[in-house]
N, C-alpha and C positions, 0 to 999 in steps of 0.2 A: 781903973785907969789902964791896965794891959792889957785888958779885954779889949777896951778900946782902938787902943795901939794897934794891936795883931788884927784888927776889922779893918781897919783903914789901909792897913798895908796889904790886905786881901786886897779890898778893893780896886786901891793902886795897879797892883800888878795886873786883876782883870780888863780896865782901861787900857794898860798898855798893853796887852797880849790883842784885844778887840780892834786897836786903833793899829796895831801890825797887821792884823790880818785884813782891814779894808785896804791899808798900802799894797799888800799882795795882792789882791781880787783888781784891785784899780790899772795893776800897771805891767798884769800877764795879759800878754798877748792873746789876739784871738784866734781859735781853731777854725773858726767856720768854713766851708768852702764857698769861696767866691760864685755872685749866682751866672748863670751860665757855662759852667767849668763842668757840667758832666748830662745837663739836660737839656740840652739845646734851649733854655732860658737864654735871652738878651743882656750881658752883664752890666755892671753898674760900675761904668766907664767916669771921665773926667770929663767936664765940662769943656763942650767942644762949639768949635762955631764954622761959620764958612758957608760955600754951596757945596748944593751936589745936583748934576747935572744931567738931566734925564729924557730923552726924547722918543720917539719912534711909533708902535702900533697904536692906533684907537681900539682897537681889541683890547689890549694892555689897560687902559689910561684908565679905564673905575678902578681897578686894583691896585693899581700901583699909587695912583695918587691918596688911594683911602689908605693905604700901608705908609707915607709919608704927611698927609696929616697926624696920624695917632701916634708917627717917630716925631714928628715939629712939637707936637702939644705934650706929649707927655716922658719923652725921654731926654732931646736935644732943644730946647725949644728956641738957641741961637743959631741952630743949622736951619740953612734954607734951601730947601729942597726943590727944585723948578722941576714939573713934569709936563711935559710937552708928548702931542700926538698926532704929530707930521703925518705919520705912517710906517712899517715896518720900513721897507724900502727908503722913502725920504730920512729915518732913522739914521739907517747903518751910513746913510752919505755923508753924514756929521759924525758917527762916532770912528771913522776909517783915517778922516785924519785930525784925528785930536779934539772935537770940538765937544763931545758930551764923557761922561764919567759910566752912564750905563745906555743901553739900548733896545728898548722892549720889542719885541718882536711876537706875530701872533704865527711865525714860521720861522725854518729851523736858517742859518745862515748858509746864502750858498758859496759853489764853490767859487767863483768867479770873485765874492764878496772878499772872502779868504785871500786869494790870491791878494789882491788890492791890499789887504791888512798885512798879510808878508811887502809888500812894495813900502810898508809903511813901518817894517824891519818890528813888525805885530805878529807874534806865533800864538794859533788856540793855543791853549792850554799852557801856556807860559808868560805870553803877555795879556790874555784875554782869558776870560772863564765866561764856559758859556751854566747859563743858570736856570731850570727848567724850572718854572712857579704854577703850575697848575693843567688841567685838564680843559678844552673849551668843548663845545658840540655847535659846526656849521649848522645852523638853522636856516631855513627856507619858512617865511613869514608871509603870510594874507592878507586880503581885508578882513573884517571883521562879519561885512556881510555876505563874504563871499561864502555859501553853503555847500559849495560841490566839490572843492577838491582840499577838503581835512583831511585827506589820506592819501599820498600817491606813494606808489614803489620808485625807488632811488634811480633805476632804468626813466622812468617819465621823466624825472626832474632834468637828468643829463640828459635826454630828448628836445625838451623844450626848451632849453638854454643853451644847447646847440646851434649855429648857424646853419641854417639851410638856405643861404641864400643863391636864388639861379637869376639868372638876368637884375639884380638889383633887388629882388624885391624876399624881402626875409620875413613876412608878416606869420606869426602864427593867431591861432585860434585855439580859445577850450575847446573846440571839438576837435580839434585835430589831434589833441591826447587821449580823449576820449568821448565817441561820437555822442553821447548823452548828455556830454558838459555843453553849453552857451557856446552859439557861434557867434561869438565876438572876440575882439585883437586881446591877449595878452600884453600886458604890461612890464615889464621888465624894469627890474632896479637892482643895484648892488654897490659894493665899494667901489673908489676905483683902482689904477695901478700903484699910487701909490703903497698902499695898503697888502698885508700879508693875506688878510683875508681873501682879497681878488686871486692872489696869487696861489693860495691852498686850493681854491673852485675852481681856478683856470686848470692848473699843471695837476692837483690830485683827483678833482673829482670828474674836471669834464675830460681829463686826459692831454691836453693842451690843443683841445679841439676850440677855435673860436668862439665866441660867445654871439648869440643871437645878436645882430646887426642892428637891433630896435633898444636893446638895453642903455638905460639912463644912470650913469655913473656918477657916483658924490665921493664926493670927500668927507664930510661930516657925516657920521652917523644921523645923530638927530635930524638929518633933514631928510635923508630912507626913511627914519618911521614917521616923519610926517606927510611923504608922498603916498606910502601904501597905506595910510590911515585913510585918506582923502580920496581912493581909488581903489573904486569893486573889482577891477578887472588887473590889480596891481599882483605882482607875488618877487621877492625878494630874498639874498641871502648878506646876512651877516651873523657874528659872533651872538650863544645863546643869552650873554650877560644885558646885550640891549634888549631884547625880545622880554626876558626876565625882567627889566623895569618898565615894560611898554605893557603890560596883559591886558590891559583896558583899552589898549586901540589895536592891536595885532590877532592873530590866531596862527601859530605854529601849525605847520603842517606834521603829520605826523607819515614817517617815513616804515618804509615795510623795504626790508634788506633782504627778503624769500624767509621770513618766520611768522609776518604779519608784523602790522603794523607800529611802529616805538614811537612814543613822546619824546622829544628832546628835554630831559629830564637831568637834576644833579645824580641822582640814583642810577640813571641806565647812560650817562656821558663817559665814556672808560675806553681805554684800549681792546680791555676783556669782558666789555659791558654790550647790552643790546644796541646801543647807539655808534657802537665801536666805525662804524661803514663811514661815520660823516665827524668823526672825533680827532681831533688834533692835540700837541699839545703846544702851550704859549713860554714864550721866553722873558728874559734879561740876559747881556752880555756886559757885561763889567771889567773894565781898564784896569788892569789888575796894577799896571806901574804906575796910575791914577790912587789907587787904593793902595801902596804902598806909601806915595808920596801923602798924601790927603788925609789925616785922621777921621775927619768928619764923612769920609766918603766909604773909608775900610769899615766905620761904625756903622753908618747904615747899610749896606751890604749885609752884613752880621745880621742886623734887624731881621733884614727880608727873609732871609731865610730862617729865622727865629720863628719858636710856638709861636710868638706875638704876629709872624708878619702872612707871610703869604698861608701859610698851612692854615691860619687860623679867620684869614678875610676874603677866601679864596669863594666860600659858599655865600658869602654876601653880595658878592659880583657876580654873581653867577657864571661859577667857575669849579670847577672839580678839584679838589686840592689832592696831591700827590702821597703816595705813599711818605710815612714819617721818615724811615731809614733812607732818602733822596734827601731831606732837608736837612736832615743827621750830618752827610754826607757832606754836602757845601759847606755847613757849619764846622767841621772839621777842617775844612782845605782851608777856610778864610782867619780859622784862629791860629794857622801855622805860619799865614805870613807875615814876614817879617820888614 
């Protein structure tokens, strides 16, 4: 019978000693580091809702709106994200006074733009952050039957998209670039002012020399690469991401900068890359007094420059994603406001 006794009260005590120790384990606190607090990871916020308000480059608009699907579907999916692709230009005319939250841009803001946003008591870098998301490479695009000119030097291209016009009449010819190519009319196409892309070819590549007097300007991507699909004698520039979802109807020209010839390539699109002569880089600009007010708007911000957002959807779009320590970077300034 004490045998017994002295069993049971073992027992007892290990129940109670087991049943203390799950209360402990249950109700210490956790150590973990919250995720995005040291790895540019996107962290695990509160459930938000609202807009966020996005407008400007078509250059921009496959990136940015595939980085706002994969934040709608899988992080916020009460926030409503609207991405719009007026144009660089038509952009910043809505985001100068008040009208959008971010402003994609496929060129850098200028300064007249600035000024405007000071009249609107907006300073960079206090009330505005401006946000570099990736690498683009200007492409210059074909027919598909066209066989003679897959290779020009960047000299020809700023030739023939050049105005020469004397008495009215601007017409060029393949042969006039070079006497072995087809005497027949080039075709000209491109964005048009609205757009940052016009404005990188206008002021960077032709020098702010006129553009050939024959060139047919869109607004819509998609409708470039269905004019120069439809036309032998077509050649074109826009951003390399359209070109990149077109390979079955277009042919990139391949540009010689004096080393021979380069592919508009993710591998050779760089500042310090082969491609470098016709390489820009693309934006977002962000209301930062939007982003302080706006939870849903400072969250996705965070996103974009998150592993999750541009560095990691940037090669999808056909788009050169930036050094990590640039996205490091943003990601630090946007966890510090308050």
């Amino acid at each position: 019978m004490f045998k017994r006794k002295v069993l049971a009260a073992i027992l007892g005590v290990g129940m109670v000693l087991s049943l203390a120790g799950c209360g402990q384990q249950t109700n210490q606190p956790s150590e973990q580091t919250p995720s995005g607090a040291n790895n540019n990871e996107p962290a695990q916020t509160e459930k938000l809702s609202g807009d966020v308000i996005i407008d400007g480059s078509g250059t921009v608009y496959p990136l940015m709106s595939h980085i706002a699907e994969n934040y709608m579907t899988s992080v916020q999916p009460d926030v409503n994200v609207q991405v719009g692709r007026a144009g660089s230009s038509a952009g910043f005319k809505k985001f100068i006074p008040g009208e959008l939250d971010f402003s994609d841009a496929s060129r850098k803001i200028k300064s007249e733009e600035v000024d405007e946003l000071k009249a609107k008591g907006l300073e960079m870098g206090t009330n505005v952050l401006e946000i570099k998301l990736a690498y683009d490479g200007l492409t210059i695009v074909i027919n598909k039957n066209n066989d003679w000119a897959k290779e020009m030097t960047d000299d020809e291209i700023i030739k023939m998209f050049t105005s020469k016009a004397v008495k009215g009449d601007d017409k060029v010819l393949w042969s006039d670039i070079r006497p072995e190519w087809p005497k027949e009319e080039v075709k000209f196409y491109g964005p048009n002012e609205n757009h940052g892309t016009y404005e990188f070819f206008y002021e960077t590549i032709l020098g702010k020399k006129d553009l050939v007097a024959s060139v047919n300007l869109q607004q819509e991507y998609p409708t470039l690469v269905d004019l120069v699909s439809k036309d032998k004698n077509a050649i074109a520039f826009f951003g390399y991401g359209y070109y990149a979802s077109n390979t079955d109807k277009l042919t990139a020209v391949k540009v010689d900068f004096g080393k021979g010839p380069v592919a508009p390539e993710l591998k050779t699109i760089g500042e310090d890359l082969d491609y470098a002569g016709f390489t820009r880089l693309v934006y977002t600009y962000l209301n930062l007094n939007y982003a302080k007010e706006k939870p849903q708007v400072l969250d996705y911000a965070k996103y974009v420059v998150s592993n999750e957002g541009a560095k990691k959807l940037a090669a999808d779009n056909g788009f050169a994603p930036l050094p990590d320590s640039m996205y490091a970077e943003y990601a630090s300034t946007l966890e510090a406001l308050k």
